[in-house]
N, C-alpha and C positions, 0 to 999 in steps of 0.2 A: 616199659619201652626201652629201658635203659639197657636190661637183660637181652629184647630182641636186637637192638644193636651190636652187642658183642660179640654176636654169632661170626664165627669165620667166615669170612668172604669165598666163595670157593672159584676154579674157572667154569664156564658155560659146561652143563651136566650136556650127556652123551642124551642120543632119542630121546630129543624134543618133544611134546607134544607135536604134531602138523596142524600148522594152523588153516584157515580156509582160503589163507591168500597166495599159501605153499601147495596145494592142494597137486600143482602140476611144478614141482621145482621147475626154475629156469634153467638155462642149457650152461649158466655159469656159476651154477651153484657150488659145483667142484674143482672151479676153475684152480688151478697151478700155473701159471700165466710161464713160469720156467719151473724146469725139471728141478733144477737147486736152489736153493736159494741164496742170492749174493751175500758176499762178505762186507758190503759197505751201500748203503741207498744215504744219500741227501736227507733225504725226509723218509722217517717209516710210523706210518698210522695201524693203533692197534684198534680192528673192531671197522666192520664194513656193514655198520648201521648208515641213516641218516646224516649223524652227525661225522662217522669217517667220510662217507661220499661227498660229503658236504667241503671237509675238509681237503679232499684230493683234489676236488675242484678247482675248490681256489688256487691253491697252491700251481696245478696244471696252466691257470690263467697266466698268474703271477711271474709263476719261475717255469717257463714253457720248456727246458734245456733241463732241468733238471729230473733227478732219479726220483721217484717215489716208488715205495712199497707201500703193500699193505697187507697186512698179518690179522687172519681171522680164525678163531678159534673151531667154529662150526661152519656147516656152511654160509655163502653170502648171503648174509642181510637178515640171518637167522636170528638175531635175539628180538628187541623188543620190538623195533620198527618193523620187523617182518611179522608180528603178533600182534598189533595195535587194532583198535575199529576203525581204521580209514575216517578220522576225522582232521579237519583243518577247522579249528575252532578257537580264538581265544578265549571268550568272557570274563576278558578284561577285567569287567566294571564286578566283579564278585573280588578283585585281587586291590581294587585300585585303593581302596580309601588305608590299606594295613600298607600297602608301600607309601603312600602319603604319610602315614605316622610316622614310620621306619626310614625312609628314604628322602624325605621331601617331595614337592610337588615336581618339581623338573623331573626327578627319577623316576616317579609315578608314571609322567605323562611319555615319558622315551620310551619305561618297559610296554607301556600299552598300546605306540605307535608303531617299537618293533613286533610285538606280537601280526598286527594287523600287516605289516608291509613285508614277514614271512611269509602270512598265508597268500596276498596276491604273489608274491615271488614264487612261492611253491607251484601256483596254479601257470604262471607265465613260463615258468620251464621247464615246465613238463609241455605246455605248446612249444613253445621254443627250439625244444630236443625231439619234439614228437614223440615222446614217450608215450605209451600204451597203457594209461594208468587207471583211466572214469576217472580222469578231471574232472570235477564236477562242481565251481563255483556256485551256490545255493544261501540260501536265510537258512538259519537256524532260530530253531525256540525252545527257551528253558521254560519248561512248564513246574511251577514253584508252586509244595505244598506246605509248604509249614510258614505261618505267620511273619517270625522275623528275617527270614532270609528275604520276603517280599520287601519286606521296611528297608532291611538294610540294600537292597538291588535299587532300588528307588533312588534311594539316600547318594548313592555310589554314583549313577546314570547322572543325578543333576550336577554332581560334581564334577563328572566328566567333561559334561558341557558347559558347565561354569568357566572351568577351567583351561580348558583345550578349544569351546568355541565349537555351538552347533553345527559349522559346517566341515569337520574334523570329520572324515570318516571312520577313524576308529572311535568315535565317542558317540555314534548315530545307533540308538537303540529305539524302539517304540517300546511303550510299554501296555499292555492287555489287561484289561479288567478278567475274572473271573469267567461271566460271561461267555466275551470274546474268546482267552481259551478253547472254553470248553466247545463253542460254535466250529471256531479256526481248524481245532487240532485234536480232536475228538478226544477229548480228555476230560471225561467228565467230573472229577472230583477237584480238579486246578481250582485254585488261589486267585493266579496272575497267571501273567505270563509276559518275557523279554522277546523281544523279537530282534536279531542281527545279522551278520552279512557274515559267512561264513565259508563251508566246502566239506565235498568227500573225495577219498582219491583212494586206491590200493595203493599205501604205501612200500611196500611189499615190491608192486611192481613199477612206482615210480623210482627207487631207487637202486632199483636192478638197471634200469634206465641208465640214470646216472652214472652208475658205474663203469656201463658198457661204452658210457660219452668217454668216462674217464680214462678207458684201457686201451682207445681209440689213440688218444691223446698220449700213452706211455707208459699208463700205471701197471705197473706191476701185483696182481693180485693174488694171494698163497692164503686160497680157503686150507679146511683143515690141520690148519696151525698154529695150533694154542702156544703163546707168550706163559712162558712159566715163572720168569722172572724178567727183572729189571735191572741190573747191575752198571756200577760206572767201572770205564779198564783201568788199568791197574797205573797211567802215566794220566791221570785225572787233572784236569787244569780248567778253571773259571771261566779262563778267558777263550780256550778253545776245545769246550767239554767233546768226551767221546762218551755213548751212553751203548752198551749190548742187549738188545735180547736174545734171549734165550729162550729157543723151542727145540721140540723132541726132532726137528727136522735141521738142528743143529742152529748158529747165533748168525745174527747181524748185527754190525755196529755202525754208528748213525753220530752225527751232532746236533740232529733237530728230531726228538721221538714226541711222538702225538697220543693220547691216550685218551682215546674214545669207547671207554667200555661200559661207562653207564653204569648200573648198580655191578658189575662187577672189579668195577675197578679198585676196589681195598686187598683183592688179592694181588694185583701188581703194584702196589701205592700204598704198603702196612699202614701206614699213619691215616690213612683214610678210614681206618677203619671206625665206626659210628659217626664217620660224618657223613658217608656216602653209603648210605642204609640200603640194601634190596629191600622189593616190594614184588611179591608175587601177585598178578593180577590175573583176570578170567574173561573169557568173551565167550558169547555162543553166535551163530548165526540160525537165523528161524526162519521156517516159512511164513507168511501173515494167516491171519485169520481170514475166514471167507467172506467177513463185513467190514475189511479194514481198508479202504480208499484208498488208491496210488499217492504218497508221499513226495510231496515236492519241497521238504523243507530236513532238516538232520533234528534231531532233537536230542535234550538230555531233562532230566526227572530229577528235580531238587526239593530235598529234602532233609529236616535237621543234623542227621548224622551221616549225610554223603548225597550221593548221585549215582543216579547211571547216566552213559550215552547212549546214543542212538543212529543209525543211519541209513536208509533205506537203498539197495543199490539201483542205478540210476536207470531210466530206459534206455534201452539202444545198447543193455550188456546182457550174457547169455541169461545174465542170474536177476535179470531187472525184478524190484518189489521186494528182494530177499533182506530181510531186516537183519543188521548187526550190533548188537548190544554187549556192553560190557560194564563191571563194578559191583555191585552187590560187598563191598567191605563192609559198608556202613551198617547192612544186616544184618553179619553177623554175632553169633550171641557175643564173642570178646570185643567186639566193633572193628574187628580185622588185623587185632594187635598180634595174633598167629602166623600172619601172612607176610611180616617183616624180616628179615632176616632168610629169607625161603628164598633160594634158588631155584626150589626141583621143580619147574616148567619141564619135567618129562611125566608129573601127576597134575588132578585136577581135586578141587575142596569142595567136594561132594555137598554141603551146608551150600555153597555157593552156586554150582549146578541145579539146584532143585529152586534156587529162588530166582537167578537168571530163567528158570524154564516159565516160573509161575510170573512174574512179573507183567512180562507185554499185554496179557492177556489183563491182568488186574490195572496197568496204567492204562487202557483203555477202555474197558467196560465192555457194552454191549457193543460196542463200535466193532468188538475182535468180530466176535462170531467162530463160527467151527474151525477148528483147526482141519489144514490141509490133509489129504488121504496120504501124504507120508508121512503126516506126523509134524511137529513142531521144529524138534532141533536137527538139524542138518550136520552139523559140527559146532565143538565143543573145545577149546583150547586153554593152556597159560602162557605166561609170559613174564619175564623178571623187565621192572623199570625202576629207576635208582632215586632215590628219594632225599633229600638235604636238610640241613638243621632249621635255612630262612626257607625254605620254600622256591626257592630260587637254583638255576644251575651255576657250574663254577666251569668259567672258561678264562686261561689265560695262561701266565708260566707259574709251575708249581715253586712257591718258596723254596730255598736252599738247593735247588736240584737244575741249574742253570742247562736249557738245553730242553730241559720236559716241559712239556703245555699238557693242557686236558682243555677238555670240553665232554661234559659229561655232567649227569645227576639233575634229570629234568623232567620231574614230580609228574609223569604221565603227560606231559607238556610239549614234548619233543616235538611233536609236526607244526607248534607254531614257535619253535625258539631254535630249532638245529639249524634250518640252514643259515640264518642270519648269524648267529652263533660263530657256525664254523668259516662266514665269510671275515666276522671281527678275529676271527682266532687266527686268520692266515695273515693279517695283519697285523698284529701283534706280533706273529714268529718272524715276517720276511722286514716289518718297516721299525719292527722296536716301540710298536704304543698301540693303544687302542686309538680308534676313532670315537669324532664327540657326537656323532648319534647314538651309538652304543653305550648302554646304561652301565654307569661303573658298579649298580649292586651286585654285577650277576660275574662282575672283574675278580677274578681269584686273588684273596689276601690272609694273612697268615690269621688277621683280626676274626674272619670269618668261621674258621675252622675252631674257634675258642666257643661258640654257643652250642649248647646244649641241644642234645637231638631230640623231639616231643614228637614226632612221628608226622603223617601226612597234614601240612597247617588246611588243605583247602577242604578236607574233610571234618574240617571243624567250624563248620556255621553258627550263629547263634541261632537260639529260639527253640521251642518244643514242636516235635513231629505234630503236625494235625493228620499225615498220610498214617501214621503207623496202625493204627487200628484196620483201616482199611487191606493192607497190607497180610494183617496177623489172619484177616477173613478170607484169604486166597488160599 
């Protein structure tokens, strides 16, 4: 792992894969909001994912008079968020008891409340904005095949409620015998099964949403404009820093730069480099089988050495029933240790496409039935997301470089940690601290940047696969 971290960071490669949620780009995907670009913005955010929109946001709230840019390499909203499976999910209780070692119990119980009070936020502003997204507040169920991941989700859930107090909604799980499962969710081989309060939404086009709220509001947006570098001017001062970027559409210089680039960020940020690891990931979207029942719930497949998700799009959208699945790392033969360091989301890992194709059909049995007369995959895509040494993202001001923030490096997590994230991050830039809801593990420190990078922590559950055999018979 040590190896795939060393790989150079590069910026976002040119033809993308399209993923299913680009499928019709928006009308702002090439947006140049001005013909030049200015010589000086207030605030300038790199990267018009999630966690930039998020950021623009606030700041537009905060400092209504002030300039923002934002400087996007590809087009808007193109890297991971625009490539994710449209899940709002935390599962908390599979993170809780390793941040309780690690963190104590207050940090446990913050990171698990802001998880849960992104995803009602996510879902409330996209009504709020009227966004066009399949909002879609829903239960989700981890249907769990290998023994101790069961023990240890148990273990985890009583401690939540221990802890936090059964009437906690981020700590309100049920938990499903074997049985149950297999009755509930047509999963015939399950273990157990968790049941919680979750969502789906196209991110993709909730944050084209946002954006469009945001340019309403001032922002300034310069798609196709990759940051090459980072440089401070040459009359450099602590107390009142000037920081430049530099793109091929010539510089901007700023006293407050944001750098929201997610696993790309060690190309603009050297020193980042192996703490802020790419991870190439995979989605397909499929048609169901012809025995597979309307899905009214998101699901993900756990098992010893990873997961998939899951999500069904909702009724009342043109694509209603069309399943979206993504992950298959944990199958493959190096356990996905190949796919670190990987930028190139303009290929896909062919090991990964064929086990993404065979899966749905195998997580559910007979339940599938025929495959549709067009066939199974519909589309097929990747996407780079940035991965960190705790398992945790890193928002706040970068040490020694007064003036830089990030937010960035959130382990495929993003649609329950950016926008809260980028709400504590505009706080920290305009009032000088974080706030005391916001969990200080996730607060950028120089301490953090010192542990060793072992590659994705949530892909490493204890216990032996009881799925795999069934698995290797698909």
């Amino acid at each position: 792992m040590e190896e795939r971290a060393r790989i150079p960071v590069s910026l976002p490669r040119p033809n993308p894969t399209t993923s299913y949620w680009q499928e019709s780009p928006d009308e702002i995907a090439n947006l140049q909001s001005t013909k030049a670009l200015p010589k000086y913005a207030d605030y300038v955010i790199i990267g018009s994912g999630i966690s930039g929109a998020a950021i623009a946001y606030n700041l537009l709230e905060k400092k209504p008079n002030s300039s923002v840019l934002m400087l996007e390499a590809r087009q808007a909203c193109s890297g991971a968020t625009g490539r994710n499976g449209g899940h709002t999910k935390a599962a908390s209780y599979r993170s809780f008891l390793d941040h309780e070692a690690e963190h104590g119990i207050d940090e446990a119980i913050k990171i698990a409340r802001l998880e849960y009070a992104n995803i009602r936020q996510t879902h409330a502003l996209a009504r709020e904005l009227n966004i066009d997204c399949a909002s879609t507040p829903c239960d989700t169920v981890d249907i769990i095949y290998d023994a101790a991941n069961l023990a240890r989700g148990k273990e985890a859930i009583a401690r939540m409620q221990e802890t936090m107090g059964l009437d906690d909604p981020a700590a309100k799980y049920t938990v499903l015998s074997a049985e149950e499962a297999k009755e509930q969710f047509y999963t015939p081989d399950a273990l157990g099964a968790f049941v919680y309060e979750a969502g789906s939404v196209s991110s993709y086009r909730f944050t084209i949403g946002l954006l469009k709220h945001c340019i309403e509001k001032g922002l300034n947006l310069q798609t196709n404009t990759p940051v090459e570098a980072i440089v401070s001017d040459d009359d450099f001062d602590s107390q009142s820093p000037r920081w430049i970027a530099q793109t091929p559409r010539g510089s901007v210089e700023t006293a407050n730069l944001v750098v929201a680039t997610n696993g790309y960020t060690a190309h603009l940020l050297p020193q980042m480099q192996g703490i802020i690891v790419p991870l190439r990931g995979q989605i397909t979207a499929q048609r169901p089988g012809s025995k597979l029942p309307g899905l009214d719930t998101t699901y993900s497949f756990i098992y010893a050495s990873g997961y998939e998700y899951m999500i069904s799009r909702p009724p009342g959208t043109s694509d209603a029933g069309t399943i979206i699945i993504g992950g298959g790392l944990g199958r493959q033969r190096d356990a996905g240790a190949s796919e670190f360091g990987n930028t190139l989301d303009a290929e896909l890992n062919r090991e990964i496409s064929t086990y993404l194709y065979d899966c749905t059909a195998g997580y559910f049995g007979d339940n599938w039935g025929e495959d549709a007369k067009g066939g199974r995959i519909v589309k097929e895509w990747s996407g780079v997301m940035g991965t960190s040494s705790d398992g945790l993202p890193y928002v706040g001001a970068m040490p020694d470089m007064p003036g830089v923030f990030i937010s960035a490096s959130f382990n495929g997590h993003g649609m329950v940690m950016c926008l809260k994230s980028g709400e504590a991050l505009v706080d920290i830039i305009v009032e000088g601290g974080e706030q005391e809801w916001f969990p200080k593990a996730l607060v950028v420190s120089a301490e953090r940047f010192e542990r060793k990078f072992q590659g994705r922590l949530d892909m490493r559950a204890p216990g032996e696969a009881l799925f795999d055999d069934r698995m290797e018979r698909l």
